[in-house]
RODO-2510 file (C-alpha; in nm, 4 decimals, decimal comma):
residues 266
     n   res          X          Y          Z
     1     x    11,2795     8,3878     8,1423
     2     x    11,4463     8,7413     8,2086
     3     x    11,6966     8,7477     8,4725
     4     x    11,7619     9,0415     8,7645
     5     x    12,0737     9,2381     8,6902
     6     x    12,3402     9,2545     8,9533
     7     x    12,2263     9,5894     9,0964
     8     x    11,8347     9,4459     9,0900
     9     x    11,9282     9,1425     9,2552
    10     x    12,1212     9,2919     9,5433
    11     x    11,8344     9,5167     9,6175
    12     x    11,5846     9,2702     9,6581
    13     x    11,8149     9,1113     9,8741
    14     x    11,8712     9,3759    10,0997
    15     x    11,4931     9,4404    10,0390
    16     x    11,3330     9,1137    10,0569
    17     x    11,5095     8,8246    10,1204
    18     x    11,7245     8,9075    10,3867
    19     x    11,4686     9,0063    10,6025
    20     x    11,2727     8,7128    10,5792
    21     x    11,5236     8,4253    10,5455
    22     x    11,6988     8,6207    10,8829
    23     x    11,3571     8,5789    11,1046
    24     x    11,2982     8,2004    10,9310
    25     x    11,3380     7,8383    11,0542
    26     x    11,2788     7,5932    10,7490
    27     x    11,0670     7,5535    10,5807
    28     x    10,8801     7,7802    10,7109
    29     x    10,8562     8,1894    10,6549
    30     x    10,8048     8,4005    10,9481
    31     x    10,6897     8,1287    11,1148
    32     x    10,4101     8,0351    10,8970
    33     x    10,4180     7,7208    10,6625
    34     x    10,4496     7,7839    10,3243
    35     x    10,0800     7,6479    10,2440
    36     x     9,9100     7,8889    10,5043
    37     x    10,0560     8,2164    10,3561
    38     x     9,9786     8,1461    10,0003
    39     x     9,5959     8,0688    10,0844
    40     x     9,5353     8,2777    10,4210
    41     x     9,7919     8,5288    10,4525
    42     x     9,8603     8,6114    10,1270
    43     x     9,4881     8,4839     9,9952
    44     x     9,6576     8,4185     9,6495
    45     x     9,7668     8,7685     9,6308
    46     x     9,4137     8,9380     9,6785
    47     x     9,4394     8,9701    10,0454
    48     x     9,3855     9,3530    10,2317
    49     x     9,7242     9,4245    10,2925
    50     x     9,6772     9,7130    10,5369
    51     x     9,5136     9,4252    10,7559
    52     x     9,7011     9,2568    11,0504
    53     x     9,6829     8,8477    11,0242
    54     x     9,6191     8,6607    11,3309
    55     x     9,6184     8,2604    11,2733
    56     x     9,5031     8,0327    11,5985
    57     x     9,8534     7,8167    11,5796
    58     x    10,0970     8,0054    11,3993
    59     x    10,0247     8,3159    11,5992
    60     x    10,0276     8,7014    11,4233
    61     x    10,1844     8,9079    11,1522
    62     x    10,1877     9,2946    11,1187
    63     x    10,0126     9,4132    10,7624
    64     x    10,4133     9,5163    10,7085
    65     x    10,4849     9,1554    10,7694
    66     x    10,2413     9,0594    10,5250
    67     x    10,3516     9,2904    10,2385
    68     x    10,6634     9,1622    10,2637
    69     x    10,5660     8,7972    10,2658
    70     x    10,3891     8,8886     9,9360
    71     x    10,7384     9,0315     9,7706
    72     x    10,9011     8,7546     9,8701
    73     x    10,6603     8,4885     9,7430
    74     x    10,4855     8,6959     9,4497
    75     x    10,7204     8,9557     9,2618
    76     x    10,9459     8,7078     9,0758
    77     x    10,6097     8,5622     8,8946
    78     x    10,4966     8,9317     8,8731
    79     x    10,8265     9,1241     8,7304
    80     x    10,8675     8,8270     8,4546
    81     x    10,4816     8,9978     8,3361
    82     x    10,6104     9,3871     8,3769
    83     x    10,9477     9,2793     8,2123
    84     x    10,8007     9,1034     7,9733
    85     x    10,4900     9,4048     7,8375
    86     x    10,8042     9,6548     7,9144
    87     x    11,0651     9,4903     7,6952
    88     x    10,8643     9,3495     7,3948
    89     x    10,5069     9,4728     7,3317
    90     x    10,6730     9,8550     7,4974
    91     x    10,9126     9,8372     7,2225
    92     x    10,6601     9,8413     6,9539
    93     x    10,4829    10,1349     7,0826
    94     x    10,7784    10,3658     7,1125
    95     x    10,9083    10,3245     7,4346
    96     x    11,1443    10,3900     7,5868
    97     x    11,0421    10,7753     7,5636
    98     x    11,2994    11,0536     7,5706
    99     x    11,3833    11,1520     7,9441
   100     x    11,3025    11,1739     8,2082
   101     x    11,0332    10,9433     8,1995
   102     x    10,7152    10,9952     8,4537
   103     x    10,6310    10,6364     8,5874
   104     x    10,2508    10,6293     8,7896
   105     x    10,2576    10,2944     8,9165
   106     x     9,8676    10,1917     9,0015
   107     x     9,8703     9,9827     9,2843
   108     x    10,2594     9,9307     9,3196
   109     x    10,2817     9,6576     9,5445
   110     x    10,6411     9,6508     9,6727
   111     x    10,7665     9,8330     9,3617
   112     x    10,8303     9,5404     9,1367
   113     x    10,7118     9,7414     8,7509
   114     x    11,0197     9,9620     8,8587
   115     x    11,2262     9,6836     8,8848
   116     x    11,1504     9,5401     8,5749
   117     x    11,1895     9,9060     8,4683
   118     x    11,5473     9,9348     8,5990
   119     x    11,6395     9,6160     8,4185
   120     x    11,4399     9,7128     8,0663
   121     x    11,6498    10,0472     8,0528
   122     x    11,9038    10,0793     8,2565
   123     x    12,0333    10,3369     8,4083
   124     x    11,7617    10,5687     8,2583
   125     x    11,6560    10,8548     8,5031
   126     x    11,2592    10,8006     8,6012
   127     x    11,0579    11,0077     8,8380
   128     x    10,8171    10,7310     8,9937
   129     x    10,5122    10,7615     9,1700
   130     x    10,4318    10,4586     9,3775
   131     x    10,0381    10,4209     9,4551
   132     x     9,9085    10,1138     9,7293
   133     x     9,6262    10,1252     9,9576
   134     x     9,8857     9,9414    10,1608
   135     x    10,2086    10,1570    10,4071
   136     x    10,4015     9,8299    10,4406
   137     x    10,3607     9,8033     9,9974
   138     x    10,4990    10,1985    10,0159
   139     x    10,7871    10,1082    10,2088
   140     x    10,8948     9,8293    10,0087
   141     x    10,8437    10,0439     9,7195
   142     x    11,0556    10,3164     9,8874
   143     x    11,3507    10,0725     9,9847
   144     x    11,4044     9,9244     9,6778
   145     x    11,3766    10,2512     9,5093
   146     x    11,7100    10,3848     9,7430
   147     x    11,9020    10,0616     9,6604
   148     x    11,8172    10,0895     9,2807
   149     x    11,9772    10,4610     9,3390
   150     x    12,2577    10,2868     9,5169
   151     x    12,3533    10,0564     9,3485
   152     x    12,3355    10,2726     9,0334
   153     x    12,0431    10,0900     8,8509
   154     x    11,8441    10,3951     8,7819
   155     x    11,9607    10,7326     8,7203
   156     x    12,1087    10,9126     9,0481
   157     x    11,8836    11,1980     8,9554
   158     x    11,5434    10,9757     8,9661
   159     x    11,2878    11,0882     9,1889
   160     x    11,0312    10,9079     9,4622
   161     x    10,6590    11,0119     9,5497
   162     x    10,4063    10,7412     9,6656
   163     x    10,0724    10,8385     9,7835
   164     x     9,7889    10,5994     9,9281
   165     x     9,5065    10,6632     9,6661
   166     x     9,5229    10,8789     9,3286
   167     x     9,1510    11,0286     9,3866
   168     x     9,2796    11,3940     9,3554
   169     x     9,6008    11,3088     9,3199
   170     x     9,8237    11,5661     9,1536
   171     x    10,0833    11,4769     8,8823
   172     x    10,3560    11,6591     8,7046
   173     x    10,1683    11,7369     8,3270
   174     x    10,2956    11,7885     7,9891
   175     x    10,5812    11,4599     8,0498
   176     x    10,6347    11,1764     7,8503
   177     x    10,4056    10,9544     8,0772
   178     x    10,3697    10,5713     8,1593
   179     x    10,0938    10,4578     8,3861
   180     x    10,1203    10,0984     8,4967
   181     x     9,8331     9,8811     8,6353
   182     x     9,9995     9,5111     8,7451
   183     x     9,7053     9,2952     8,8616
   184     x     9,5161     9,6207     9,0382
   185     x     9,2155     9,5808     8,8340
   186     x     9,1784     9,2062     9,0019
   187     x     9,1734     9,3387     9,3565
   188     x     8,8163     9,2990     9,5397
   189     x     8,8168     9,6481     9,7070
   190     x     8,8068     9,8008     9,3494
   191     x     8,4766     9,9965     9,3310
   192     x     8,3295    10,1897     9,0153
   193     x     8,2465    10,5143     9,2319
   194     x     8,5260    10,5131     9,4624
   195     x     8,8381    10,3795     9,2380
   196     x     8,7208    10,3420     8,8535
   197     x     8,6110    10,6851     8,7320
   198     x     8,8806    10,8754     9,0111
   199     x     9,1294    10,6851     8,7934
   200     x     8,9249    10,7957     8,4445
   201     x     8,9487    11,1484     8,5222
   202     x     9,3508    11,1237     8,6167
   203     x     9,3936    10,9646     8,3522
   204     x     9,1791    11,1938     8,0546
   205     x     9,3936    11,4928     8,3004
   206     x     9,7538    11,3547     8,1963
   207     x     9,6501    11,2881     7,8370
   208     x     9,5047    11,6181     7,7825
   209     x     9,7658    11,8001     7,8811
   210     x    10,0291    11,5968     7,6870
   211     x    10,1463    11,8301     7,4223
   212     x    10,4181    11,7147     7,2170
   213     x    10,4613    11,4198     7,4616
   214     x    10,3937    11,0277     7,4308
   215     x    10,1641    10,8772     7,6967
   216     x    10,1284    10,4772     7,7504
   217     x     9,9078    10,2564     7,9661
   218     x    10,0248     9,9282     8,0290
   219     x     9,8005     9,6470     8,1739
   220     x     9,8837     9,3139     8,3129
   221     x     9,6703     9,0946     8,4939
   222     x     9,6036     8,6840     8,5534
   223     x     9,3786     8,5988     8,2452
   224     x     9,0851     8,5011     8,4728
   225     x     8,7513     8,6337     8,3297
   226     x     8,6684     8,7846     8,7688
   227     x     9,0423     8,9620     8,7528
   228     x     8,9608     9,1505     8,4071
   229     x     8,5829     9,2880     8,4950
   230     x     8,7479     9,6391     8,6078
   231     x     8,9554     9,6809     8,3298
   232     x     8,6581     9,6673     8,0711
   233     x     8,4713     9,9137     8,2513
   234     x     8,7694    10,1499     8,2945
   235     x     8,7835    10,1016     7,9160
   236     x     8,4631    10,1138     7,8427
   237     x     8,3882    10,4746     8,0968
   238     x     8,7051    10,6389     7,8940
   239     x     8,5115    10,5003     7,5515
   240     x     8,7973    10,2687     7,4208
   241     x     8,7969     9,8669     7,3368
   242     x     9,0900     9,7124     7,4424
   243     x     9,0967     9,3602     7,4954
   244     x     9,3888     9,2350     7,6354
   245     x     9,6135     8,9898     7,4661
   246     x     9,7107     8,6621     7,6348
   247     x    10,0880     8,5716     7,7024
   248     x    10,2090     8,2236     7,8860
   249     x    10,4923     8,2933     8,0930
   250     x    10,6740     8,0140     8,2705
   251     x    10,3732     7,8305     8,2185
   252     x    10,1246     8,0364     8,3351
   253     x     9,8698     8,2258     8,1666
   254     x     9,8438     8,6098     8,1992
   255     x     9,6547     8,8859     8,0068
   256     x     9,7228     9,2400     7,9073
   257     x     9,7863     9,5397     7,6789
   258     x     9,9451     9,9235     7,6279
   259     x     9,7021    10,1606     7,5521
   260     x     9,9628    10,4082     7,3068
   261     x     9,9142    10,7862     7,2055
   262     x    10,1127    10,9629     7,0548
   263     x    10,1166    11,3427     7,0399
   264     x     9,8269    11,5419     6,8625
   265     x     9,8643    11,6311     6,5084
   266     x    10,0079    11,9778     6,4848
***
């Protein structure tokens, strides 16, 4: 089980935890029981997070409210994953890269690959590029990005972007590039047309204009057979075959893979 450094810790508690354990009575969180926000509010981590939640007994949460309900119940499982693909299997493929590093986080939730990021390396300068359909996920992902910088975690001259949806979306080309995908390819709103071949053509972009640079795709998802549809098609559309490999990881079962290339043969 990896651990949160001292600087990661404190900014998920300034983050995170302190805002919810300050506006909770227990056992409950926000004033929802625990059961009620894993299966309706949360809906197992699958729920539309830009949606307001309005329960008959319990009353309402904002979508902000709900976002950070899922940090606070969902990214220790989920940074043990990005930790775990970052540290060992990103290793074997050559990273970490030289810097700076360009991290495009695909569906970033509250930020928790650069987390596991800041703990893999350090101190290592990354400009990061946080992409949710979700505002309340972008702030998250913003205020833990300002604590990383504060507490010295990351580089002091790392950079923030975020944007709501990378159709069109313009990146920095020719970098040493990581594009992460934690669980995205699992979400319900994921559409062929609208999300799938948007993300193919950013994607054949960045590695064609790589030059002398090292690009890596790193995929983590639940190993259910519904959460890994939309990565096989993403796979199959850019004409690769990459199964993912299946890790247990505090005894649950997960799936995924880094898709690796290197620079093109002078």
């Amino acid at each position: 089980m990896y651990e949160y450094s001292a600087e990661t810790l404190q900014a998920l508690k300034d983050v995170v935890f302190k805002p919810v354990l300050s506006r909770s009575v227990d056992p409950d969180r926000l004033g929802f029981p625990v059961s009620i926000i894993r299966d309706q509010v949360l809906e197992k981590g699958r729920a539309d997070f830009t949606q307001d939640f309005v329960h008959s007994e319990h009353g309402s949460l904002t979508a902000t409210d709900r976002c950070l309900l899922y940090a606070f119940f969902n990214l220790k499982h989920h940074y043990q994953v990005a930790r775990h693909h970052l540290e060992n299997q990103g290793r074997q493929v050559g990273l970490p890269s030289a810097e700076p590093t360009l991290f495009i986080d695909l569906g970033s939730g509250p930020g928790t690959a650069l987390l596991a990021y800041a703990d893999t390396w350090p101190q290592k300068r990354i400009d990061y590029i946080a992409i949710d359909r979700a505002p309340g996920m972008l702030l998250q992902a913003q205020q833990l990005f300002d604590r990383l910088k504060l507490y010295r975690a990351i580089h002091p001259s790392s950079t923030f972007a975020s944007a709501r949806d990378w159709n069109g979306l313009s990146v920095p080309l020719g970098r040493h590039t990581i594009m992460f995908a934690s669980f995205l390819f699992a979400s319900p709103w994921m559409d062929e047309v609208a999300h799938i071949a948007p993300l193919v053509t950013l994607t054949t972009q960045i590695l064609a204009a790589r030059g002398a640079n090292r690009f890596w795709f790193i995929y983590t998802n639940s190993d259910a057979p519904i959460a890994n549809g939309g990565w096989a098609r993403f796979c199959s559309t850019l004409g690769l075959s990459a199964p993912p490999s299946l890790v247990t990881i505090e005894g649950k079962r997960y799936s995924g893979t880094i898709l690796s290339s290197k620079p093109p043969a002078p």
